[in-house]
N, C-alpha and C positions, 0 to 999 in steps of 0.2 A: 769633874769631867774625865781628868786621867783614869780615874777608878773606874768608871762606867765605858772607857775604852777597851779596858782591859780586859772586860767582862767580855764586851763584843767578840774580840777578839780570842778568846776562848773559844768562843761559839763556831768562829769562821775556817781556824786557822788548822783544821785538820778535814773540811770539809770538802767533798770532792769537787764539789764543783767551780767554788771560790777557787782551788790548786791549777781546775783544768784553765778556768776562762782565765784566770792570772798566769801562766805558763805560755797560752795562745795568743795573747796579747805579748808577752815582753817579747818572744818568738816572733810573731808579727812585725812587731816596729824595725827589728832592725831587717827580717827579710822584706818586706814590702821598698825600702830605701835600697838594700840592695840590688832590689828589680830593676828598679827606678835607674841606679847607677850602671847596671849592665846595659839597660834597653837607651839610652843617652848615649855609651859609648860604640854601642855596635848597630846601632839602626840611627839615632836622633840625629849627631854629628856626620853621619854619609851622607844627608837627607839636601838635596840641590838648596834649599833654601837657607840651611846655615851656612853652606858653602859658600853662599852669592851674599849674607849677610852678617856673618862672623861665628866664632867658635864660641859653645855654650859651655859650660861646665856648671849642672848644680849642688856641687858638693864641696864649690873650692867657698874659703870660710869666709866670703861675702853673703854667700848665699846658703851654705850648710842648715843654719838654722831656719830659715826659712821655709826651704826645702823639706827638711825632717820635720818641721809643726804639721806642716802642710801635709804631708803624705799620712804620717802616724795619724792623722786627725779621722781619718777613712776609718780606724779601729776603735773608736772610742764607744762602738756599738755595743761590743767586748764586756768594758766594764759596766757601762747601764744594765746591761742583761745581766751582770752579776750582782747589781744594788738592787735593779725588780725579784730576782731570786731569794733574795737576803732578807729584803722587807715581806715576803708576802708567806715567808717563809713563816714569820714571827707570827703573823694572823691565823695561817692555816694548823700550826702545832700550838696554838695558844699561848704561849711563849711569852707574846706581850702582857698579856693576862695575870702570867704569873710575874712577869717585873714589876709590874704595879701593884700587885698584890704584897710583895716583898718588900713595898716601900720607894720604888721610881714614882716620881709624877709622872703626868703625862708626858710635859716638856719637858723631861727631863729624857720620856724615853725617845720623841722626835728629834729634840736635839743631836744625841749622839746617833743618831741613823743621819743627819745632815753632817754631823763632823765625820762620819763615814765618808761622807760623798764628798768631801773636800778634801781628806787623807789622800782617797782613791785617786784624785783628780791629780796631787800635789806630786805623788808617787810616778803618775804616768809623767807628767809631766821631767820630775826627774828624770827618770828615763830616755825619753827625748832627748834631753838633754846631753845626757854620754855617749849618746847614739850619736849626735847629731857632731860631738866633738870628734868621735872615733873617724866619722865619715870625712870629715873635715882635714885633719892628720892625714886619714890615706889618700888624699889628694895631693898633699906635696906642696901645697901653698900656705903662706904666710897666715899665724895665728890673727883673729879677728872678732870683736866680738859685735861688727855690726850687724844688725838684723836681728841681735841676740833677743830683743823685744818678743819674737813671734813665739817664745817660747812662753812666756807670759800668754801671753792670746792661744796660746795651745793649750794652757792652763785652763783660762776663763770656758773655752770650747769643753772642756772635758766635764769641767761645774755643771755648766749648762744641761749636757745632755744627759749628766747624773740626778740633777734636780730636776729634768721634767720625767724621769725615770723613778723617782724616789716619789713625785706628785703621783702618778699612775700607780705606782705600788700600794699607797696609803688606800687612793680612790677605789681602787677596783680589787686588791685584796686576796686575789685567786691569782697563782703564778701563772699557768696556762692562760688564762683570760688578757692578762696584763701584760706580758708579752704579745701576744695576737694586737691589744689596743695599741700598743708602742708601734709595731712596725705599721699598722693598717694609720696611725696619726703619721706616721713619718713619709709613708708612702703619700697622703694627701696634701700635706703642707708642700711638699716637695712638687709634685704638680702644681699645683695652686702656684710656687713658685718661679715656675719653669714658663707658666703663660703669663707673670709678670714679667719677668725679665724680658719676653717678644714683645710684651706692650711696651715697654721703657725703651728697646732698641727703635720701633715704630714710632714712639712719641720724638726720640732727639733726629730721626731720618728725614720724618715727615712734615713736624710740626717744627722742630726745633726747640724741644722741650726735653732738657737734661734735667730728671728728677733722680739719675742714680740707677742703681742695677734694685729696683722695687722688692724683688723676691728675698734679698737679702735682709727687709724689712719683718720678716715672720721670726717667729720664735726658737726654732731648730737652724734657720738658715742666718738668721742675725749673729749664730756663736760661728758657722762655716763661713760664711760672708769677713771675717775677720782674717782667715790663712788663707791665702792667695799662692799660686805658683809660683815663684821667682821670675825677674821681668826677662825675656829670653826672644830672640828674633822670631820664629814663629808667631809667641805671641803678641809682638809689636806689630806684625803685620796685620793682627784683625782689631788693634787699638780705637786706629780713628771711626767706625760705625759703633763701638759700644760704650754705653751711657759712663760717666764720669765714676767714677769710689770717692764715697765718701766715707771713711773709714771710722774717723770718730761720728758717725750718729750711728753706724753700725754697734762701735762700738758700747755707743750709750744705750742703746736699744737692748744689746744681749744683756746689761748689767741690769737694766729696768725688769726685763721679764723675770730674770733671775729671783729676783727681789720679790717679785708678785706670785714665782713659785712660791717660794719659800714662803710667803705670807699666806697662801693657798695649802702648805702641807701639812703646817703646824696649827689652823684653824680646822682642818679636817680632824686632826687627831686629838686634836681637845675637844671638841663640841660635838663628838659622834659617838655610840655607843659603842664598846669594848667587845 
């Protein structure tokens, strides 16, 4: 496997477009946190209701990690678009064709396009993570590694949306096409999402039936359903009308599809013609 990383990496590592979307991204994580930290101290903290209900700070290292999964998690679009690039890249210059021709199995060559997507995922996640420490340090408050968890779950979110990106690249094959599929699935699930979650707040108002925030139960939104904003007075104030988290079936949900990609990527590429 090292060897056949190595190879990849050849492939990628002077390529423009892997430089630009990995440059936009690490750029990204820490400007988006920095927004996040300006628009908190100069608009969030004025605002009459932290006034009347206490002072927020999401970056002191209670909540730092939390906060930084959470936000960096909006970017993770970044690197799928750069693993739909990467895989569909191999099909369209044949590419795949000739690794296997050279002596790769099949699984040998899905495999390292999934240990791609896990390097990619490991890597953001690092990331995050110094990000998430720097921000923490310039708050002035006492080292912590609680919450540190969400950096994990900012991992597992990054997998996710790399594997249903790596499943679309294998299926559809054409980077333009596969791309257009990514965003027009993400746009619908995400709907479909949105008028669960008004049924779930309707079911616990009406009926009195807490089955959980529903939409978090889909495939794209079971890995987002995992980062949560830091708990903050605003958001305590809309607490008591919405449905319960359940965080572990969320989180057993993301690991389950995950699984079923990946069972779905590596059957496409072996049972389909070259």
């Amino acid at each position: 496997m090292i060897t056949l990383l190595k190879v990849e990496w050849l492939k990628i590592k002077n390529y423009t477009a892997f430089i630009i979307l990995s440059s936009f991204f690490a750029v990204g994580v820490v400007t988006v946190n920095y927004i996040i930290l300006t628009v908190n101290k100069n608009i969030i903290s004025q605002s009459q209701a932290v006034v009347l209900t206490g002072k927020f700070s999401p970056f002191q290292f209670d909540k730092t990690w939390q906060t930084t999964s959470y936000a960096s998690g909006w970017l993770l679009l970044l690197p799928a678009l750069m693993l739909i690039i990467l895989i569909t890249n191999e099909f369209t210059f044949r590419t795949h064709r000739q690794n296997i021709l050279d002596g790769w199995s099949r699984q040998e060559f899905i495999h390292v396009k999934i240990m791609m997507a896990v390097l990619i995922a490991f890597f953001s996640a690092i990331l995050v993570f110094f990000t998430a420490l720097a921000f923490g340090f310039s708050s002035g408050t006492s080292f912590s590694t609680h919450g540190i968890s969400h950096v994990g779950f900012f991992f597992l979110k990054a997998l996710s949306y790399n594997m249903i990106a790596l499943l679309i690249g294998v299926l559809i094959r054409r980077t333009g096409f596969a791309i257009g599929v990514f965003f027009i699935y993400m746009g619908v699930e995400n709907f479909i999402s949105q008028l669960l979650d008004v049924l779930s707040v309707r079911l616990r108002s009406r009926n009195n039936l807490d089955l959980g925030s529903m939409g978090d139960y889909l495939p794209m939104n079971s890995a987002d359903g995992m980062l949560t904003f830091p708990e903050n007075p605003l958001k305590a104030m809309t607490k008591g009308v919405m449905p319960t988290d359940y965080p572990w079936l969320v989180l057993s949900l993301c690991i389950a599809y995950m699984l079923f990609f990946y069972w779905l990527t590596v059957n496409r590429m072996v049972k389909t013609d070259l």
